[in-house]
N, C-alpha and C positions, 0 to 999 in steps of 0.2 A: 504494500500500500504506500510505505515511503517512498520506495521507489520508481512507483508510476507516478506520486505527486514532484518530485524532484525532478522526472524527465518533463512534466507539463514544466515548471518551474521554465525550464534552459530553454525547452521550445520558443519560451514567451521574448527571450532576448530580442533585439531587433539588429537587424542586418545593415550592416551600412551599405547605400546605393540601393535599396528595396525601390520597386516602383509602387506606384498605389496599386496594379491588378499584380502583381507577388504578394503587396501587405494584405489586400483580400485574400486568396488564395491561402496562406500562413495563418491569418488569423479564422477562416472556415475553418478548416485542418486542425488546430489549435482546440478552440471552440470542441469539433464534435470529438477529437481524444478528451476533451477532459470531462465532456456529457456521459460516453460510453466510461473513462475511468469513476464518476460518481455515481453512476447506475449500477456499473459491478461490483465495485467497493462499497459502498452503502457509507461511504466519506459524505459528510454535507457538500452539496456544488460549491457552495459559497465560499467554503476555504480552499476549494480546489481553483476555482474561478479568481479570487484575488491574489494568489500566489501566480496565478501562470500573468497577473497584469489588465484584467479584465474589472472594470467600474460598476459597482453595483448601482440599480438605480428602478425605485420604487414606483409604481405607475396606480394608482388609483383606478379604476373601471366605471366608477360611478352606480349609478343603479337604473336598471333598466325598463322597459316599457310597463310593466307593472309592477314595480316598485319592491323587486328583491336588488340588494345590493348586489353588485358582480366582486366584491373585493379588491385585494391588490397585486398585478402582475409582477414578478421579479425578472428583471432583466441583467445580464454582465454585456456590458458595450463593451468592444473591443476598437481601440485609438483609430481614430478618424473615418467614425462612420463604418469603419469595413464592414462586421457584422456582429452578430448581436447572440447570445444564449437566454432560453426564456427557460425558469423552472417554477411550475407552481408553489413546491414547498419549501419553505428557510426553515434552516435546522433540523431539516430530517433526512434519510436517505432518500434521493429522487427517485420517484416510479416515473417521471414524466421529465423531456428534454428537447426543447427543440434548436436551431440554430437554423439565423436564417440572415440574408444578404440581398442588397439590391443592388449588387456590382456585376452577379455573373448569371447565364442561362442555366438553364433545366441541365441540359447534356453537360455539361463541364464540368457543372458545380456537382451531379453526381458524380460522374468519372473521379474525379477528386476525390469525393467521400466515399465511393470504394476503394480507391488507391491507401487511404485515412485508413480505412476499418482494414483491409488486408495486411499494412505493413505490421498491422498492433496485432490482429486475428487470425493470422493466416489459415485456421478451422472453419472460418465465417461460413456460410451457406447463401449461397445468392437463390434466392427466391420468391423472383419477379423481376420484370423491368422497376429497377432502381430500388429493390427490396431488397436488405440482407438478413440473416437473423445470428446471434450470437449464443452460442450456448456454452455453459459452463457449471459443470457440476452437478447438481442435483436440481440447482432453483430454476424458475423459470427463464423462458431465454428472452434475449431481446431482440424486440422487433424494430428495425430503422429501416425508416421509409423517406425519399424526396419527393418533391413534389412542387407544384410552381403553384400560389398563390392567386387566385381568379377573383374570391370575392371575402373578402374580410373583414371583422368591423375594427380590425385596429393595425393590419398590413396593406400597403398601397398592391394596388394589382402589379403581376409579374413581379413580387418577391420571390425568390424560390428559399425553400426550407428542406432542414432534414429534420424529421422526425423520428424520437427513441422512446419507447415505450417496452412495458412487459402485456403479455397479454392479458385480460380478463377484466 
């Protein structure tokens, strides 16, 4: 566990000469290692996400058409806009993870995030166009899936995401 949060840690370094579509690309990559590292470790995101360099930042929902509150989103931005980590829960082990960007398309930004999940998983199991699943040990496995962003109420169209989730 210290160990995967120490290689998130050095990934976070920054590169001299990076362009803005490398700082995208580094911080997607970034981003879903250290979704898939607090999903499998059962580490809170948030010290995993402030260590690799990533800014927390609180987002209210308001309440909605008939008057249940929606709560409050948890975001880690990554420096200058590139992209963003969303985790429903602070302080507990994440069931739920997404990362998402408005720098790159559908096809790249997946290619990337299998290139991500295989260099960490090489067991992965791809199953579907832009589905992989993770398994490990006994507990259930994880489902990541991309997808491009159509209609939203808090993502502009054509953001593309990756989503991690456990089944059920």
């Amino acid at each position: 566990m210290l160990r995967a949060a120490l290689l998130i840690l050095l990934a976070a370094l920054p590169a001299h000469g990076q362009s803005f579509d490398d700082a995208v690309r580094a911080n997607v990559s970034l981003a879903t290692r250290t979704c898939i590292t607090a999903m499998l470790s059962g580490i809170p995101p948030e010290a995993l996400f402030q260590q690799a360099g990533f800014v927390y930042r609180g987002m209210d929902r308001g309440v909605n058409d008939f008057g249940v509150r929606l709560g409050t989103s948890h975001y880690f931005d990554a420096p200058a806009d590139t992209a963003k980590a969303e985790v429903p829960n602070i302080g507990a082990p994440a069931g739920l993870c997404t990362v998402t960007t408005t720098h790159m398309r559908e096809v790249p930004f997946a290619a990337l995030v299998a290139q991500t999940i295989f260099a960490q998983f090489p067991y992965a199991q791809t199953t579907g166009l832009h589905r992989w699943t993770l398994r490990q040990g006994n507990g259930l496995p994880l489902i990541v899936s991309v997808s491009t962003i159509t209609r939203h109420r808090y993502e502009a169209p054509g953001t593309v995401e990756v989503s991690m989730s456990f089944p059920g």
